[in-house]
Structure formats: structure tokens, C-alpha cells
N, C-alpha and C positions, 0 to 999 in steps of 0.2 A: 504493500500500500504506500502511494508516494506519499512524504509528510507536507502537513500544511504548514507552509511557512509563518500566515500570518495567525494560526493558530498557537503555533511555537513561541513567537512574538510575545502575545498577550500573555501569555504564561509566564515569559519572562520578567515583562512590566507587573504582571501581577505580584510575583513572585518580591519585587525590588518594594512594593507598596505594602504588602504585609506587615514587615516590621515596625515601619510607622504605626500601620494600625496597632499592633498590640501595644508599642510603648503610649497610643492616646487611650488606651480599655476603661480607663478613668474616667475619662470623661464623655463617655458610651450614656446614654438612657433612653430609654422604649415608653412611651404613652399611650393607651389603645382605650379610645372613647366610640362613643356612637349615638346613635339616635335612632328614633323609630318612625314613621309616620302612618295617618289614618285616614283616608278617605272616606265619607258616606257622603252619595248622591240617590235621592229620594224627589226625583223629578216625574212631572205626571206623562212626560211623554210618553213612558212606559219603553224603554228600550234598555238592552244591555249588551252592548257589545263588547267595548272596553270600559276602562276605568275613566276615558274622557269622553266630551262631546264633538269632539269633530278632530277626524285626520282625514286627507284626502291621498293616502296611500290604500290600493286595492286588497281587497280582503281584510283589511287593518280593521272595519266596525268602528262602530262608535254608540255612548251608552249616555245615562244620565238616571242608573238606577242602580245600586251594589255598595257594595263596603269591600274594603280593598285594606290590606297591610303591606310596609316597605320598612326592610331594617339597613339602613348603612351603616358600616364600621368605617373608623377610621386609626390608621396606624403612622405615629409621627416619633422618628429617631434621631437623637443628634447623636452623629456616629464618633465625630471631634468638632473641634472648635472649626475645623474646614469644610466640614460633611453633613448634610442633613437630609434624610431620606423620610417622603412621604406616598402615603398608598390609599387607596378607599376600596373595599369592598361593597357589593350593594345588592340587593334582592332584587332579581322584575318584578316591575308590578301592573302589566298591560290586563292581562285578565286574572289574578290572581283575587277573584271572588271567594269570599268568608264563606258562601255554599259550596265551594269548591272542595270542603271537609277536609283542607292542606293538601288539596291538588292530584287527588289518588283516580285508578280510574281512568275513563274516560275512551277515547280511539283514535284514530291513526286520524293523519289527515285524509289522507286520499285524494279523491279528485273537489272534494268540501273542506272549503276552509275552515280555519278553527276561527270559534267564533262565543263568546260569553262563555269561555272556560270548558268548554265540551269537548276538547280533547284531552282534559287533566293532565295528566303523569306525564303523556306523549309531545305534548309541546310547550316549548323553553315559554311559550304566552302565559302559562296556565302552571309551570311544575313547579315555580318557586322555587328556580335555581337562586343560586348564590355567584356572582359573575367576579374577576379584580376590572375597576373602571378607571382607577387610574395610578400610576408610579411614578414619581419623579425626584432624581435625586442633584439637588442644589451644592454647586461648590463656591466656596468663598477663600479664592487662593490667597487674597493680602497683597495683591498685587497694587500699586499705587492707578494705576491704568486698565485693570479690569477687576469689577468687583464683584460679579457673581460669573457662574456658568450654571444652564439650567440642562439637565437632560432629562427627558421624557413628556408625561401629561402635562396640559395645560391647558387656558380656555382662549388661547388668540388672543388674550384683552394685552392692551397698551400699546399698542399700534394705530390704527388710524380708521373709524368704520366707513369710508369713501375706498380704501383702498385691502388693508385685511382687518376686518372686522372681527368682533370678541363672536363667540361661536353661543348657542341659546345657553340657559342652564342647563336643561338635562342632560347637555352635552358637554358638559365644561370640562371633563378629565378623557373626552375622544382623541384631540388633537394629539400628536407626539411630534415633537421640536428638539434642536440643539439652539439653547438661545444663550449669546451673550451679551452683559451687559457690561458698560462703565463708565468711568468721565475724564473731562478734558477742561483744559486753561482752571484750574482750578477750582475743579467744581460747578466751573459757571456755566460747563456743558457737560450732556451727557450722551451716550449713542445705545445702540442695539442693535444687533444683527441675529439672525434664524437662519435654520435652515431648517424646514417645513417638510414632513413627508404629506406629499398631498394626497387627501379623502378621497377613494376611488368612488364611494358610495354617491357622489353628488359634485367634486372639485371639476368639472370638467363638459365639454358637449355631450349633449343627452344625459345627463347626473350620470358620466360614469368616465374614469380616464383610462378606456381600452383595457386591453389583457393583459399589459406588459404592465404591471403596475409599482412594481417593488421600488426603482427607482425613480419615480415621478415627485419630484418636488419644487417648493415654493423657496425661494431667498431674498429674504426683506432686509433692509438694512433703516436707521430711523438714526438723526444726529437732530437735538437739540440743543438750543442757546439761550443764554440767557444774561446777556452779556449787561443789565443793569435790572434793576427791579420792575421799571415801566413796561419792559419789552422781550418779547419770545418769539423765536422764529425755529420750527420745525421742517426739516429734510426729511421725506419718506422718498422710499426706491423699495418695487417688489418687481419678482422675476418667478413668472411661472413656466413650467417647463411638465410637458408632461410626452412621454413617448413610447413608442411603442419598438418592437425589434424591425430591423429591416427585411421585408421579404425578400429581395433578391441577395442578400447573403448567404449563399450556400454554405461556406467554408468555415467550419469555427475555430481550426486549428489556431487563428489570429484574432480570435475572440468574435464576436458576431457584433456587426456596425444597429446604431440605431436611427431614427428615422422620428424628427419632432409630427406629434398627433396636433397637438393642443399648445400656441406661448399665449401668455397675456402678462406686460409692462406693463407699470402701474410707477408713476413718477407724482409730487406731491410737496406741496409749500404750503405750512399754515404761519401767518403772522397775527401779533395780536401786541397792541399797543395802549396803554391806561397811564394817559396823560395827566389826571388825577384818579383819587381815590374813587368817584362818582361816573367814572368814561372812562369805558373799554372800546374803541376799534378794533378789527378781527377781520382778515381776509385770507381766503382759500381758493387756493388752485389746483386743479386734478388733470391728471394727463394720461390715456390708456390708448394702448396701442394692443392689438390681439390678432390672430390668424387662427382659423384653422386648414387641416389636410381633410378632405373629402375620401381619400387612395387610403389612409387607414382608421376605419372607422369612427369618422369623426366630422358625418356626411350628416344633410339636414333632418331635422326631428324635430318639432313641433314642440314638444316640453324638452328644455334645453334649458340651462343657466347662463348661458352666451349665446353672442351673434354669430352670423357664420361667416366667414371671409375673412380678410386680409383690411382691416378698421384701424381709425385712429381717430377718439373724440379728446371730449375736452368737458371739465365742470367747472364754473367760477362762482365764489360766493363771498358776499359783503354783507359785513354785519356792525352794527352800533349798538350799544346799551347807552344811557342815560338815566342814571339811578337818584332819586328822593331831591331833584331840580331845588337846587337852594333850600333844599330845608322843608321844603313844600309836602312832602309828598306821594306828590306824582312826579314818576319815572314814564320812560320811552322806549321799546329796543324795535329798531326795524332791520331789515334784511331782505339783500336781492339774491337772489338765486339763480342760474343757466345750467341746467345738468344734458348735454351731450344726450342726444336720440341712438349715437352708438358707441357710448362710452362701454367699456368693459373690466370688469375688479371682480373675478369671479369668488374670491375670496372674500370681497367685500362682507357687512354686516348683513344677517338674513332674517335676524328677528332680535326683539327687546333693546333695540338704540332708535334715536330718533335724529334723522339730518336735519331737519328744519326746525324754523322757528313756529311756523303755522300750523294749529293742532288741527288743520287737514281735515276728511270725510270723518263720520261718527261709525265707529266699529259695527253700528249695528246695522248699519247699510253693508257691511259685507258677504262677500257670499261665503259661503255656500248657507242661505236660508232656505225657507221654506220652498220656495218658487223655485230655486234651482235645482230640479233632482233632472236636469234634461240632457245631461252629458258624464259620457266616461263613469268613473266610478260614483260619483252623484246619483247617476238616474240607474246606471243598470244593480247597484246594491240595492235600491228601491224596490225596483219591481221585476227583477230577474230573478236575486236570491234572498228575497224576502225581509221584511222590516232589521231585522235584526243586524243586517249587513250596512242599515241606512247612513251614510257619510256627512251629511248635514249635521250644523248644529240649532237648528230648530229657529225658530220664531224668537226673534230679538236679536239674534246673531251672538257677538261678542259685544261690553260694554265698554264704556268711554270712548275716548278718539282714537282715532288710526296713529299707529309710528311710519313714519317716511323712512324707509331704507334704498339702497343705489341696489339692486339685486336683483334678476329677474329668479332666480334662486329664491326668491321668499317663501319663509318658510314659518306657517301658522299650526303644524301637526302638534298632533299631540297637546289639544289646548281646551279650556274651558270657558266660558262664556263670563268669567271674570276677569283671565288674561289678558293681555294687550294684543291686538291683530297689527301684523303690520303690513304696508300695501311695499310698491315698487313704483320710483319715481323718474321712470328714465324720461327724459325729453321734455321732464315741467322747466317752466321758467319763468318770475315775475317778481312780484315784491309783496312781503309782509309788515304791516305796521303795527306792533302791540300797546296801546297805551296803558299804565296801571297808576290807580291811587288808593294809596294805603293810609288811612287815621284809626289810630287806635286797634280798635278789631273787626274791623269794619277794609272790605279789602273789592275793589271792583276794579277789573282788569277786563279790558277790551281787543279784538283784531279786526283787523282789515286787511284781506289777502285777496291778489290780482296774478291771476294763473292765466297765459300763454302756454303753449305746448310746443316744442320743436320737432312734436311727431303729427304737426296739420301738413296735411302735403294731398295733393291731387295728381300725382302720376303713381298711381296704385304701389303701396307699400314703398313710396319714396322714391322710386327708380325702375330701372331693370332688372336689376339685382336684390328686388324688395325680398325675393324667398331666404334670405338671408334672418331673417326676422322669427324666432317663436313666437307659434299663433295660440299655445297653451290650452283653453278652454273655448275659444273663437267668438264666444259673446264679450264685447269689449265694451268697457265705458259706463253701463251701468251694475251696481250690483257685483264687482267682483275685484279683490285687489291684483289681480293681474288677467290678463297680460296687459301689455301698455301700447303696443301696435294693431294698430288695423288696415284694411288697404285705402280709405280715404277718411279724414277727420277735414275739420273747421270747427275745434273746439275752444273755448276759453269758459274761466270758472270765477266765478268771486265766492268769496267766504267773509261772511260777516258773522261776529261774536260779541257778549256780553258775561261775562262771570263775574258772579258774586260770592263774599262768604265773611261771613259776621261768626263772631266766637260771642256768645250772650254768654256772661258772668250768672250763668245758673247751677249751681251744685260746681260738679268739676271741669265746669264747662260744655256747651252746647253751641256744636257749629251747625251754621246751616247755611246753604249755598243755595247758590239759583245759578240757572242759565237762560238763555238765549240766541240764539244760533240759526241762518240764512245760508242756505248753500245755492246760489243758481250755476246752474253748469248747462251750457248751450252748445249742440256740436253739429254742424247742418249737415255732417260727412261729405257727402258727394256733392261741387255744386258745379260741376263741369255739366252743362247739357248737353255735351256733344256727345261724355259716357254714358249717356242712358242706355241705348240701344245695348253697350256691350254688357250691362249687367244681368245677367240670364239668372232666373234662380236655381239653384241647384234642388236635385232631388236628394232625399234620402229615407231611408228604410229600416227596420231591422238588425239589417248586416252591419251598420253605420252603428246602432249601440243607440236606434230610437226605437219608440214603440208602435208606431206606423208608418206607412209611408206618406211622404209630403215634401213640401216644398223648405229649402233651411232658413227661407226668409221671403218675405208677401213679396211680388211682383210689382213694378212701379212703373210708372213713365212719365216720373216728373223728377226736378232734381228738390226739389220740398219731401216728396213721400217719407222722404227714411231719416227727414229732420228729428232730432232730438232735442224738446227744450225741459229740463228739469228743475224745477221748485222746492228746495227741500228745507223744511225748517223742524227745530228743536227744541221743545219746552222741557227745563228737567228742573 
């Protein structure tokens, strides 16, 4: 058996590092805590499929009726003064229902998905495994110039969500990195560098980066300044790389060549300057350049996290605060925004951050409600494989406002109607004004938001090249946080706001808020009269994943028919 060289290697180094370890054994100690968590949902929908109300992953169900248990451990080591190792263990808990009698039981899948814990024992849904979710062990060399190194788990956070975004919670110990950190000119900077192995499960065209995936990674680097108290300026650089083996390599004797599936640059300037205490300016630039190959696997798909081609956009954003104006008060913060119709960060944030200042659509206008069971896993869980499969999260949707993410990757699974929904804001562009006054307990904060699109365009999907574009769910614009293109828009939006909220000095305090809230959003789509003739309606059927045959949209012959003007206000 030939010997591995660089296995020899490591034995060696290992071999050289042991001794230090035993002379630090002193200062060795192990902490192993945990916690437990409980769910009951007792909703009259009457549904049980999982533990939440709404994922739009197939077979995945969704519930709003069960009692559910989760235990995570956690184990944290200082190994020396140089070394700290930490780890989480943790229970599933998708269908891990208290009828479940601790998960015994049950049947195979087969060609029936598992669904509210009926296949017990047999699936990891339902059997109350016990998984490790995440390891990562932090060095602190003492270096004047580098002051941690991180290897393993971690949640993406402190980085930039325009460019690699912090990854949701439940996911926060999925990622695995080499991340280093440290500082410069004395402290008054600091930097960061990764190296990212990228998520085959979703990092790439069509949520998946090919077959070849072991070496597919991300490399960010991040230098911040800080070079007086008023002022900060932020350098980001990411480099995604993801590829596949080359096929015309026959020969491996000289190792086998590879062949880029997937790149996307992501380049990035945030400044931000507080000329006094009460005024902050803040401006940002984003810059993404991306490609993909068609030749491996990485050809067009309709749910996709990128565009498809050879792109380079651009996002700019300006922002002001003006805080308690003399003593008064009343504050100001406004902000312009232009995000790039094919800007690309597929790293970017996918859920739980918010890019704007404007609290946007009300989550409860999201889909997938009631009315949407008419596509993909929405409709055919409905009324193919029976309620219990249903994907929707019912009547009301999710509460409070939408979060704005750069993502067409957004990502709402696995969520309850108390969560934050968040949409995907490629191609907005306009300006938000918040004004707010504050006396005593007494707190009324206003907006005013003016939305252009830089995805209104009249040569169908923007070009020739419009199939470059995920079409996602295909009903666009009303009722769903993605997708964000369609083949003709003329839309713009305003948003008008009122909040209130008074703390009445009764017992331990008693707040109470109000709102107010105007959304008009007007889109005429088509208003070429020359395309009428070419708008044919498509048929569809059945086979298509409806439930009869018909037309996917009324037939018109005017450029008004397929106008859209919508009214939407809020009393809460």
C-alpha cells in the first residue's frame, strides 16, 4: 500500500502539538449545559402535518395542530489559554408529535410521503434522532496581527447581508468556514477573511452546485477603518467558485482538470459618517458580476437563486438619520435606494435581516394564503394528496411587515405565522422618508415610500435574453414575495404609514399602539399595443399540476385588460 504522504504529515504536526497540550492539562475544563423546548399548536384549521405552518418544500406538510418536544445540548471547552472548542447536539423536531408514543412504529415511506409522524421509527421526521449540528474550534494565537482563527460551524453573521448574508437561525451551526480574523494601524482597523465551503443544498443554479461538490467554495475577505471616531468605511470582496470535473478529461494519471459550473463576485463599500452626536450619513455600494455554464449542469430552471448568463449589476444606497432636532423631539431618517434588476450575491441574506429603511408590504398579504393553492406544491398537496399535505399557511398569512432581502433564494420554510416573512427586492428603486416624535411615552412615527422598479420594461423579460430570469411560481406582483420578474411591468408603489404607541403608567405598564397604513401599487404591465396580437393565452391541464383544463390567463385585446391597480390599507 503506497503511504500517504500528507497523512504522515499530520501525524507528525500532530505528534510536535501534543506536548504543549499536556504541559497546558491545567488549564483544560469541559461545561455541558442544555435546554429543552415545547411546542403546542391548537389551531382550528384542523391540520397536522408538521410542527409549523407553512414550508413550500414538497412532501415537507405543514400543521397548526400537535405538541412537539426538542432537547439541544451544548458542549463548550477551553482546551488552553489558545484553544476553545465548541459543539451543539440537537433532537429533530419536524414531526416529532407527543402521539407519536416517542416515535415507535409506524412504515416505510414508499411511494407516500411521510406525513404527521406516520412513519414513526422509519423516518429521521418522526424517530427522534439525536443529530451533532454544529463544531467549531477557535484559536487565539497572540499574534499582534491576527487575533482569532475560527474552524468549522458558524452562522455567516458579520459580513455584509447585500453580499454574504448571516444564514436563518435554525440554520446557524450548517455553515462550515476557515475564518480569520484581526487588526491593523493600531487597532483603528480591522479585517476578515473565509474560506466558505459552499451549501450544495441551495448555494448555486437551480438550489444545487452540481455533482462535483466537495471543492466548491466561497472566499470573502472584509477590511474595516476606523480611522477617527466620526467615520467608518468598510471593504467587502466575495468570490464564489463553484465547479464541476471536466468531461473531456480522460486521463487522470495528471490528476483530472476542472471546468467553472457557477462564479459570482460580489465587490462592496459601506461608509458612514456622524458629524455630531444627532447625524449619521451612510452610503453603500454593491457591485456583482456572475456567469453561469449551460454545458454543465447549470442550464435554465425556473426556481433558481441566480440569473442565468454572463451579468454585471450594481446596488446604490443613501441614507441620513437626524435624531431629537434641537432638543425637540422629532427626528428624520430618509433613504434612497437602486438595487440592480440583475444584481447577483447568491450568498447574500435569505431571511431574518432587513435592507431597507421602508417597512415594505404587511406579511399578511403574503402568499402562500388561502387563494393560492393553484400551483406546484400549493395546489397539488391540496387536492392531489389530500389536506394533510396542505402547504399554505392559512388565512392571515404571516404577521407584521415584510423584511426586504437582495435574494431570489428567499427563504420563508419552516415558519409560523408569528415569524417575520421576508420578500426579495431585486430591481426596487426610490426613496423613503420616516419622520418620528417622541415626548415622554407617547411615540408617533411616520413613512412615506416612493417605489420605481428597474424591472418595468416592455420588450418581454427585458430583452432577448429575458429567459435568463427565474419565473418561480409565475403569478407575479400580487400576493407573493417572489419572484420579482415578469415579461412586461409598468409598475410603481407608494406606501404611506402612521405608528403609534403610548406606555400608560398603569400597574407595570400598559402599551398600546395603533397603526395606519396605504399601500397603492399600480402596474399596467403591457402597454405596447402593437403586443396584443402576440399575447396568445396558453392552455393548461392536468399534466401542468392544475385541476382542469383552461386557459393560464383571460384573453384580451386591449393593452388596459391585464391592468392592475391595487388599494390596500391597514387598520391594526
Amino acid at each position: 500500500m503506497r503511504p500517504n504522504r500528507w497523512l504522515m504529515a499530520a501525524l507528525v504536526v500532530g505528534a510536535m502539538v501534543v506536548p504543549q497540550g499536556i504541559a497546558d492539562a491545567q488549564d483544560f475544563n469541559l461545561n455541558i449545559s442544555g435546554r429543552t423546548y415545547t411546542k403546542w399548536l391548537w389551531g382550528n384549521a384542523r391540520r397536522e402535518g408538521s410542527a409549523y405552518m407553512y414550508s413550500d418544500i414538497p412532501n415537507d406538510g405543514a400543521g397548526d395542530n400537535g405538541q412537539f418536544t426538542e432537547i439541544e445540548l451544548f458542549f463548550d471547552a477551553n482546551v488552553s489559554k489558545y484553544v476553545e472548542v465548541h459543539s451543539r447536539i440537537h433532537s429533530r423536531f419536524n414531526q416529532n408529535y407527543w402521539t407519536n408514543f416517542g416515535g415507535f412504529g409506524g412504515r416505510t415511506e414508499g411511494d407516500t410521503p411521510c406525513i404527521a409522524g406516520d412513519c414513526g421509527e422509519y423516518s429521521p421526521l418522526s424517530n427522534q434522532y439525536i443529530k451533532l449540528r454544529g463544531m467549531t474550534v477557535l484559536i487565539h494565537p497572540g499574534y499582534s496581527w491576527l487575533d482569532e482563527v475560527l474552524l468549522g460551524s458558524n452562522d455567516m453573521g458579520g459580513w455584509d447581508p447585500w453580499t454574504v448574508g448571516q444564514i436563518r437561525y435554525i440554520d446557524r451551526d450548517n455553515p462550515s468556514s476557515i475564518i480569520l480574523r484581526g487588526s491593523v494601524a493600531d487597532k483603528k482597523g480591522s479585517w476578515r477573511a473565509q474560506r466558505l465551503s459552499l451549501p450544495k443544498l441551495w448555494a448555486g443554479p437551480g438550489f444545487n452546485t452540481g455533482d462535483y461538490h466537495s471543492a466548491d467554495g466561497a472566499y470573502t475577505g472584509m477590511l474595516n477603518l476606523s480611522p477617527v471616531d466620526s467615520f467608518d468605511a468598510v471593504v467587502l470582496y466575495n468570490w464564489v467558485n463553484d465547479m464541476e470535473i471536466d468531461p473531456g478529461d480522460r486521463d487522470p494519471d495528471d490528476g483530472i482538470d476542472v471546468r467553472t459550473r457557477f462564479r459570482n463576485t460580489n465587490l462592496g463599500l459601506r461608509l458612514a459618517y456622524r458629524p455630531t452626536d444627532d447625524i449619521e450619513l451612510r452610503g453603500n455600494y454593491y457591485h456583482s458580476e456572475s456567469k453561469t455554464n449551460n454545458g454543465l449542469g447549470a442550464s435554465y430552471a425556473s426556481f433558481s437563486p441566480v440569473i442565468y448568463g454572463d451579468l454585471n449589476d450594481d446596488v446604490f444606497k443613501i441614507a441620513a438619520d437626524f435624531n431629537n432636532l434641537g432638543g425637540s423631539g422629532f427626528s428624520i431618517k430618509g433613504e434612497y435606494f437602486d438595487v440592480g434588476a440583475d444584481y447577483v450575491a447568491v450568498l447574500a441574506a435569505r431571511r431574518e435581516t432587513d435592507l431597507l429603511l421602508t417597512e415594505g408590504w404587511d406579511a399578511a398579504f403574503a402568499l402562500p394564503g388561502p387563494d393560492n393553492l393553484r400551483y406546484s406544491v400549493y395546489r397539488d398537496a391540496q387536492y392531489l394528496q389530500g389536506e394533510a399535505l396542505a402547504q399554505n399557511i392559512g388565512w392571515g398569512g404571516w404577521d407584521g411587515t415584510m423584511q426586504q432581502v437582495i435574494s431570489l433564494g428567499v427563504d420563508n420554510n419552516i415558519t409560523d405565522f408569528n415569524e417575520p416573512v421576508a420578500q426579495d427586492i431585486h430591481g426596487w428603486k426610490g426613496l423613503t422618508v420616516a419622520p418620528q416624535f417622541q415626548s415622554g411615552d407617547l411615540t408617533i412615527q411616520g413613512e412615506i415610500s416612493l417605489i420605481d422598479y428597474n424591472t418595468n420594461w416592455q420588450d418581454a423579460w427585458g430583452g432577448a435574453d429575458g429567459s435568463k430570469y427565474p419565473t418561480f411560481e409565475w403569478f407575479t406582483g400580487v400576493g407573493t414575495f417572489r419572484p420579482v420578474f415578469q415579461p412586461y411591468q409598468d409598475r410603481e408603489t407608494q406606501i404611506y404609514a402612521v405608528n403609534l404607541k403610548y406606555l400608560a403608567q398603569v400597574g407595570r405598564g400598559l402599551e398600546i399602539t395603533g397603526k395606519i397604513k396605504r399601500i397603492d401599487d399600480e402596474d399596467k404591465r403591457l402597454t405596447d399595443p402593437a403586443q396584443v396580437p402576440n399575447i396568445v393565452p396558453t392552455v393548461v391541464g392536468p399534466a401542468d399540476g392544475y385541476e382542469a383544463t383552461g386557459f393560464a390567463w383571460a384573453p384580451f385585446d386591449d393593452v388596459s385588460d391585464d391592468d392592475r391597480n391595487l388599494d390596500y390599507m391597514t387598520y391594526q
